[in-house]
N, C-alpha and C positions, 0 to 999 in steps of 0.2 A: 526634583530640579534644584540643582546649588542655587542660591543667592545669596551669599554673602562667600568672599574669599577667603580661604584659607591661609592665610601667610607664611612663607616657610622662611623658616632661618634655618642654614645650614656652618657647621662647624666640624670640623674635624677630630676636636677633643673640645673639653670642659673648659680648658685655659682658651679655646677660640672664640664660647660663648659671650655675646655682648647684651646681657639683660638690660642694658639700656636701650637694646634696640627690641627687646621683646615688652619691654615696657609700654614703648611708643607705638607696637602694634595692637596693644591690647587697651589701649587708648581710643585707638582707632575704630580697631573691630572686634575689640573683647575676646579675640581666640589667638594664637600663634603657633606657630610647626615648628619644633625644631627636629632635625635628623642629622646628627653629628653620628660621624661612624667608629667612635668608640669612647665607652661613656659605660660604667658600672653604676649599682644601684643609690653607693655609699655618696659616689660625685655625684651624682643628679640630686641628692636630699641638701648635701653639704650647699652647692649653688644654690637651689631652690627656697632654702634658707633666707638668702640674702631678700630676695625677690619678697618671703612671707615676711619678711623682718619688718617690710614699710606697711603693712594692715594695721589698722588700730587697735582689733583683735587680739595682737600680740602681747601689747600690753595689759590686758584685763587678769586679772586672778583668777586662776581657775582654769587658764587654755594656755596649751602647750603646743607645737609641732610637731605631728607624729604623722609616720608613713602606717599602711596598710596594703596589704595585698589582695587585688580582685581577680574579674576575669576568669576565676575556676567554677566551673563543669559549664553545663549546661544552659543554666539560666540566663533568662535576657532581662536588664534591668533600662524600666521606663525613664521615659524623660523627667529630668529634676535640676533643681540648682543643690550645691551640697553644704548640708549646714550640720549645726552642732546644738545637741539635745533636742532644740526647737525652730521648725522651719524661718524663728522671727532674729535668730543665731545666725548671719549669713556671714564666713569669712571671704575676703571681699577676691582673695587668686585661688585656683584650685591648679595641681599637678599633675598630669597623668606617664607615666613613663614606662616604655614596655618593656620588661627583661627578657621576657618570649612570648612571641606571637603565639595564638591558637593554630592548627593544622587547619582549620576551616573554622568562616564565621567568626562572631565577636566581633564586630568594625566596633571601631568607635562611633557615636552619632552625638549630632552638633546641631542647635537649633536656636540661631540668635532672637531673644526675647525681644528686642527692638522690632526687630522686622514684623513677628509674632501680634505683639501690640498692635503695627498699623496695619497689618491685615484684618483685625479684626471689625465684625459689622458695627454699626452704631449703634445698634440695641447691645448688643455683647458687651462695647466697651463702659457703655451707660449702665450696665448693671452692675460690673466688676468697679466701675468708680464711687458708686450710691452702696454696694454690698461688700464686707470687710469677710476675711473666712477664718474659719473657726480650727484650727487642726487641733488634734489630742492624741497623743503617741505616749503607749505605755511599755515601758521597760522592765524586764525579768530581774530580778534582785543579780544575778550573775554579770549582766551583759554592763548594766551603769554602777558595779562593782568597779569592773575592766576599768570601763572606760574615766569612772569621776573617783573612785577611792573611797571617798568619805562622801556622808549629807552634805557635811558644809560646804565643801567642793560646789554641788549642784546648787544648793542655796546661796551662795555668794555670787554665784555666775548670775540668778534668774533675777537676784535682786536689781540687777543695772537695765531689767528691762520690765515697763510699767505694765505691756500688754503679752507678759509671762504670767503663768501660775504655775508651779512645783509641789505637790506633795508627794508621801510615802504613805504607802497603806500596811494594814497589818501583816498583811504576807510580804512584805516586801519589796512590794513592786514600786517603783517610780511612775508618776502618772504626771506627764507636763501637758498645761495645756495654752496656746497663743493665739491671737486674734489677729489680725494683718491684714493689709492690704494685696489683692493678685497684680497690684500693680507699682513698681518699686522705682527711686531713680537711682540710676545705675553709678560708679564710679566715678563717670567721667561726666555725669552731668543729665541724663536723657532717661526719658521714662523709658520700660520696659517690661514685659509679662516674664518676671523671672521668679519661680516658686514653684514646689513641688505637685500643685493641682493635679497633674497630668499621671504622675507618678502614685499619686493619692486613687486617682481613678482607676488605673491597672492594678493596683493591691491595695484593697478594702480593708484585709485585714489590718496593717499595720499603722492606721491610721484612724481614725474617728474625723468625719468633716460634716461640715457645717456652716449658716452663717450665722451673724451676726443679728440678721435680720428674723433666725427663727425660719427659716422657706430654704430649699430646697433650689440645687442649682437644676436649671430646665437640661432634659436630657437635650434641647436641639445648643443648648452650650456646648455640653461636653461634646458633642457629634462636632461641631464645627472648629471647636478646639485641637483635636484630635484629626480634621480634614487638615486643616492649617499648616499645623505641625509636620505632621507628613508629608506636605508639599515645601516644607521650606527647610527640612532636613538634608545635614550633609551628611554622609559617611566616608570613613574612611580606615580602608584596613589596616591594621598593627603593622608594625614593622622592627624588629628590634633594636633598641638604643634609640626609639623615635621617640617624644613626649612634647606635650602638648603644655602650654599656659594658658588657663582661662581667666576671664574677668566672672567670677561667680558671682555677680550683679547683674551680668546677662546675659550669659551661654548658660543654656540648658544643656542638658549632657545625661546621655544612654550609651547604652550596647546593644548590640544584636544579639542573638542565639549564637553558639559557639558550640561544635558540636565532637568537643574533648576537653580535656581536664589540663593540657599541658600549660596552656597559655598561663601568662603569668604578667597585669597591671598590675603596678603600684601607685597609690596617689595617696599624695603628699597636701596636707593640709592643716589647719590648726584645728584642733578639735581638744572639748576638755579633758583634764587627766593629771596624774600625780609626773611625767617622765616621756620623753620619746623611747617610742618603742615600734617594734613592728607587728603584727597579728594575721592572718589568713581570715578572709570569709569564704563558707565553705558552696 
C-alpha cells in the first residue's frame, strides 16, 4: 500500500528543470519524480551537480561526485540509505536516473523512514533509542583501491568522525568499523529509521552487526521491521530519461529482481575517491 506521494516534476529537457522546485519536494517528502522526455546521461550528472553542490559532504577532503552504473543482471538489492565507506558517512541527496529500463522487473522501491519510525511498536522504538548499532564492512584491497586511491584518502575522511574506526590489515584489506544510532534526524528536521539495518539483514555477508550493548537484535524486531517495510513500500517501474531525487536522510531505497541484464540505473552521489568517474556493478 502507498503512503507517502510520489511527486512528479515533469520537463521537457534539462533547461525546463527547476531544482528549486525539486528541492522544495524533498523538503516535504524527501523523494521527487522527475520525467522529462529528453535528458542524456552527461545532462542529468552536470544538473544533479548543482543540487549535490549544497551537501556539506561536498566540501570534506576525500569525497568527490561520481556516477555509477546499477540495475544489471539479476539481482535484487535490499532496502538501505546510500552512504560512503561507513553507514555513519550519509550524503544527505542521492540520484537515480535511468538510461534503459529492464525488459521486466527492477522497479524501483521507496520506503519513507519517517513513516517507518512511527509505525513502529513501543517496545521496538525503546530499544532502537536505548541500543546504538554496531556495523563493520570489510573491503578487498582492489575495491577501496577504486574507490579512495591512497590510506590517507580513507584516514583523512574517518578522522572527521569520532564514532569511525579505520584500519588496514596485512593482506590488505580495509576494515571500518562505526557505531550509530537506527535512529537519525533527517534534513529537514524530523527523526526517521533511515540506515542500512534491513539491508544488513538480507546480506550477512557483507556486513558484521552488532550492538553496542553486546545482545543481539530479537528476531521478533527484525520480523516486524521487515512486516513494516513491506507495507509501507512504494514501487515503481523505470522508465527512461526518468530519475528520481532523494533525501538520503530519509528514503530508504531498493530494487526488485530484474530478470535481464539490459537495464541500465545510474546514480549519482558523492562518494570518496581521487576524480569523477563512472564504473558498472556487475
Amino acid at each position: 500500500m502507498q503512503t507517502f506521494d510520489v511527486h512528479v516534476i515533469r520537463a521537457r529537457s534539462i533547461d525546463d528543470l527547476r531544482l528549486d522546485a525539486a528541492l522544495e519536494l524533498l523538503q516535504e517528502t524527501g523523494l521527487a519524480l522527475c520525467e522529462p522526455t529528453s535528458i542524456d546521461p552527461d545532462s542529468f550528472s552536470t544538473s544533479v551537480d548543482r543540487l549535490m553542490a549544497t551537501d556539506p559532504l561536498a566540501t570534506m577532503p576525500g569525497l568527490r561526485l561520481s556516477s555509477r552504473e546499477t540495475l544489471r543482471g539479476a539481482t535484487a538489492h535490499g532496502l538501505r540509505n546510500g552512504f560512503c565507506l561507513a553507514p555513519c558517512i550519509t550524503p544527505r541527496y542521492l540520484a537515480l536516473y535511468c538510461a534503459r529500463p529492464p525488459l521486466r522487473g527492477g522497479d524501483a522501491v521507496f520506503c519513507d523512514g519517517v513513516e517507518l519510525l512511527a509505525k513502529l511498536s513501543d517496545s521496538t522504538r525503546r530499544f532502537f533509542e536505548e541500543t546504538r548499532l554496531r556495523f563493520t564492512i570489510v573491503l578487498p584491497f582492489a575495491t577501496w583501491k577504486i574507490l579512495f586511491g591512497t590510506h590517507r584518502t580513507v584516514l583523512e575522511l574517518s578522522s572527521h568522525y569520532d564514532n569511525l574506526q579505520c584500519r588496514f590489515s596485512v593482506d590488505g584489506l580495509l576494515h571500518s568499523e562505526c557505531v550509530m544510532s537506527a535512529i537519525n534526524r533527517t534534513h529537514s528536521g524530523v527523526d526517521a529509521f533511515a540506515n542500512p539495518l534491513l539491508h544488513a539483514f538480507d546480506y550477512p555477508a557483507q556486513y558484521g552487526l552488532a550492538t553496542d550493548r553486546g545482545i543481539d537484535i530479537p528476531s521478533r524486531i527484525e520480523t516486524e521491521l521487515r512486516t513494516i517495510a513491506d507495507r509501507l513500500c512504494v514501487r515503481v517501474p523505470w522508465k527512461e530519461g526518468m530519475f528520481f531525487f532523494l533525501d538520503n536522510t530519509r528514503i530508504l531505497h531498493g530494487r526488485e529482481r530484474s530478470f535481464d541484464d539490459g537495464g541500465k540505473v545510474i546514480v549519482r552521489q558523492l562518494l570518496p575517491g581521487r576524480g569523477p568517474e563512472r564504473w558498472e556493478t556487475q
